[in-house]
C-alpha positions as CSV (number, residue, x, y, z in Angstrom):
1,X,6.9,-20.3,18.8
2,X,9.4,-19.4,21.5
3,X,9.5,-16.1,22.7
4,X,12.8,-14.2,23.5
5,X,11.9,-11.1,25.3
6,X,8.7,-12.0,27.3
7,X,7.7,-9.4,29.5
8,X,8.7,-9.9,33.2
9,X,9.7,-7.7,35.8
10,X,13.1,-8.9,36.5
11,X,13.8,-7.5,33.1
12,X,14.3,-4.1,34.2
13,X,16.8,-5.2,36.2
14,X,18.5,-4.2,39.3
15,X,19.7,-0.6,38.6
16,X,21.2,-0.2,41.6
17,X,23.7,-3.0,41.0
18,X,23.6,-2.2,37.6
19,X,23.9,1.5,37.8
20,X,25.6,2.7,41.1
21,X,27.1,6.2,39.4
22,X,24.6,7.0,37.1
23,X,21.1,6.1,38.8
24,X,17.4,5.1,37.2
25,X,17.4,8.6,35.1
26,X,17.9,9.3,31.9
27,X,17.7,11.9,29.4
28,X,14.2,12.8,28.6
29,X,16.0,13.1,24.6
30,X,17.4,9.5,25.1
31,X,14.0,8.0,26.0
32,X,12.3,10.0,23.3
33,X,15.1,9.2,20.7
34,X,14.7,5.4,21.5
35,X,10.7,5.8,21.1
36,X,10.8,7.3,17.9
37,X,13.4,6.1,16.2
38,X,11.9,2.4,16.8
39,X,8.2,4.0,15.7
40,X,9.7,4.8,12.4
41,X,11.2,1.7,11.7
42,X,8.1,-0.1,12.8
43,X,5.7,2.5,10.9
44,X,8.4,1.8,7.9
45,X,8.4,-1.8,8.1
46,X,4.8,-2.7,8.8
47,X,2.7,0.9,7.9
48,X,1.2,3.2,10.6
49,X,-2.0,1.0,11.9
50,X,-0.1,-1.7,12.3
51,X,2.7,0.2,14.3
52,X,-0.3,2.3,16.3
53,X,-1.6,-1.4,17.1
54,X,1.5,-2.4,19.0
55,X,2.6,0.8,20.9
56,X,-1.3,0.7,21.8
57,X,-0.8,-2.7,22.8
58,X,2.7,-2.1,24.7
59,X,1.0,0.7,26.3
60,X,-2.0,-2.0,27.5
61,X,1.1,-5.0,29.0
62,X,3.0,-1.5,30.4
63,X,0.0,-0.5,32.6
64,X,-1.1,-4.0,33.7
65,X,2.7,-4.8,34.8
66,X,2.6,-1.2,36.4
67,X,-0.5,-1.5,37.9
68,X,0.7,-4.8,39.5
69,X,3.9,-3.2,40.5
70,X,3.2,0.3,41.9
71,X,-0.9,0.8,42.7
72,X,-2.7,-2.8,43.7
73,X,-4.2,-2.7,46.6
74,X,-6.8,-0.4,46.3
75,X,-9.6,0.0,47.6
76,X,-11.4,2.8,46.6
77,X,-11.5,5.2,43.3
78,X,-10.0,8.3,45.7
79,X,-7.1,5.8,46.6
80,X,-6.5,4.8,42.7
81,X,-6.3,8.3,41.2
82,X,-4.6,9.4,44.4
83,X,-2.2,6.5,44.1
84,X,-1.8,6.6,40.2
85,X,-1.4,10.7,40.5
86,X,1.7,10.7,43.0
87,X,3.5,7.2,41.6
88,X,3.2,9.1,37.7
89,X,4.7,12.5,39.6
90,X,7.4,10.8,41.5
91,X,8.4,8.8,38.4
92,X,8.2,12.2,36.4
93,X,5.7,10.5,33.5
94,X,3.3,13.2,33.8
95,X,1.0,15.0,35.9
96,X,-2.3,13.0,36.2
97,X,-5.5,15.4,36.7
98,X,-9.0,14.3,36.5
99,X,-11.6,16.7,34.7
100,X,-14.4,14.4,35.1
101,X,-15.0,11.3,36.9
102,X,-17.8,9.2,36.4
103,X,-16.4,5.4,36.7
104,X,-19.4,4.2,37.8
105,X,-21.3,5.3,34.5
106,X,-18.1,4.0,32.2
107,X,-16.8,8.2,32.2
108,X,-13.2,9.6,33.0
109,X,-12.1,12.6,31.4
110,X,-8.4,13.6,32.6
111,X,-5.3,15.1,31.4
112,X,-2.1,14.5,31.9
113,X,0.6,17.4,31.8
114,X,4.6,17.9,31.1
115,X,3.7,14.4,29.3
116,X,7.0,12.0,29.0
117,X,5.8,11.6,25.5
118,X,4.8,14.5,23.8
119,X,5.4,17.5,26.0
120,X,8.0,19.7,23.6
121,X,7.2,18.5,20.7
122,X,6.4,20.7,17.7
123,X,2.8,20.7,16.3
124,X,1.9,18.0,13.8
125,X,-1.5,18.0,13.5
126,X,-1.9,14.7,15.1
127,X,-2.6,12.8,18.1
128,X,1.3,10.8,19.0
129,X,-0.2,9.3,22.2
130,X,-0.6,6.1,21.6
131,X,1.2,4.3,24.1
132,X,-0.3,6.1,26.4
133,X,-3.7,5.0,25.6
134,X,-2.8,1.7,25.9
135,X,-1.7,2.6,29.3
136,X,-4.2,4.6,30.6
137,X,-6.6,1.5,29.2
138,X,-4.9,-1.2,31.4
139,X,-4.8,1.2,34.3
140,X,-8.9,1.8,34.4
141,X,-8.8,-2.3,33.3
142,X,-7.2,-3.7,36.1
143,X,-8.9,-1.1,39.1
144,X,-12.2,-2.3,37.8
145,X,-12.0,-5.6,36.4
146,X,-14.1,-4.4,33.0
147,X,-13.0,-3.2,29.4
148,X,-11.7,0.5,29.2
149,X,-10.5,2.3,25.7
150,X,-8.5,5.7,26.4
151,X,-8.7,7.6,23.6
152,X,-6.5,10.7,23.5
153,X,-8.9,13.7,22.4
154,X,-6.2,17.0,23.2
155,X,-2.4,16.4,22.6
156,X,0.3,18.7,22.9
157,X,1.3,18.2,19.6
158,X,-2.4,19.5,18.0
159,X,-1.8,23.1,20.3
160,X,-3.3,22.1,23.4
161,X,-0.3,22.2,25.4
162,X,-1.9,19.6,27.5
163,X,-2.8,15.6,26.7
164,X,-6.5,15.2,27.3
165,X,-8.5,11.3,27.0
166,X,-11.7,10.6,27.5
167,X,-12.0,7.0,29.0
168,X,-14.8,5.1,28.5
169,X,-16.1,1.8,29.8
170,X,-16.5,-0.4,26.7
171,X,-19.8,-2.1,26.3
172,X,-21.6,0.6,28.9
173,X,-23.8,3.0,28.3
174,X,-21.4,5.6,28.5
175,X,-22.4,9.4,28.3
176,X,-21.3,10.4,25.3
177,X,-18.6,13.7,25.1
């Protein structure tokens, strides 16, 4: 099968040849209405699980590609959640804080606020993070080298204002929540 659209960097282009009035910005509306619009045709199409598989797994190539591109080398855990922390700021996809951090026994509880996601939305009763842990998966992937699930336990769109994940080491002993 030949693929069309395999990822690779150069596909986000060169915005500043590409967009010398308007910038890398957008509306945060835009970017939502482009998420959701494609989730419902997907969830339409192919049913939620199926549609939760591939944002999960878009989430997963998005934070291997942006862990390539923005935080290798590091060194240390400090440098990684210090790294991740200012890169997600600066790029205005959340506010990365850490609750609990036990890498070294397969634990990371963390939260991330003003999510690019979520933040705003009204309350539906469920979890719409996703992507995200996908993401947050790949991140804790590539720092270590070992299998990492994010699973999102807190969302802004169950009341709590915040999106919370406990990360966990898969196939380790982890201590349980």
């Amino acid at each position: 099968m030949t693929r069309k659209y395999k990822f690779f960097w150069d596909l986000i282009g060169d915005v500043e040849d590409g967009r010398p009035n308007l910038g890398d910005s957008v509306d945060l509306e835009t970017y939502r209405l482009m998420q959701f619009t494609m989730r419902d045709v997907l969830e339409e199409r192919f049913g939620t699980d199926v549609t939760d598989d591939i944002f999960f797994n878009a989430g997963k190539l998005a934070g291997r590609e942006f862990f390539r591109q923005y935080i290798d080398p590091v060194e240390s855990v400090d440098e990684f959640v210090s790294k991740t922390q200012s890169i997600l700021k600066n790029k205005r996809i959340g506010i990365l804080r850490l609750e609990e951090a036990m890498i070294d026994k397969g634990r990371v509880l963390l939260t991330i606020d003003e999510d690019l996601d979520c933040s705003g939305l009204p309350e539906l009763d469920y979890e719409t993070c996703i992507y995200d842990e996908g993401f947050i998966s790949s991140l804790f992937e590539c720092f270590t080298n070992e299998k990492w699930k994010a699973e999102e336990i807190d969302c802004w769109c169950t009341g709590a204002r915040t999106c919370r994940f406990l990360v966990t080491q898969e196939n380790c002993e982890a201590v349980n929540a």
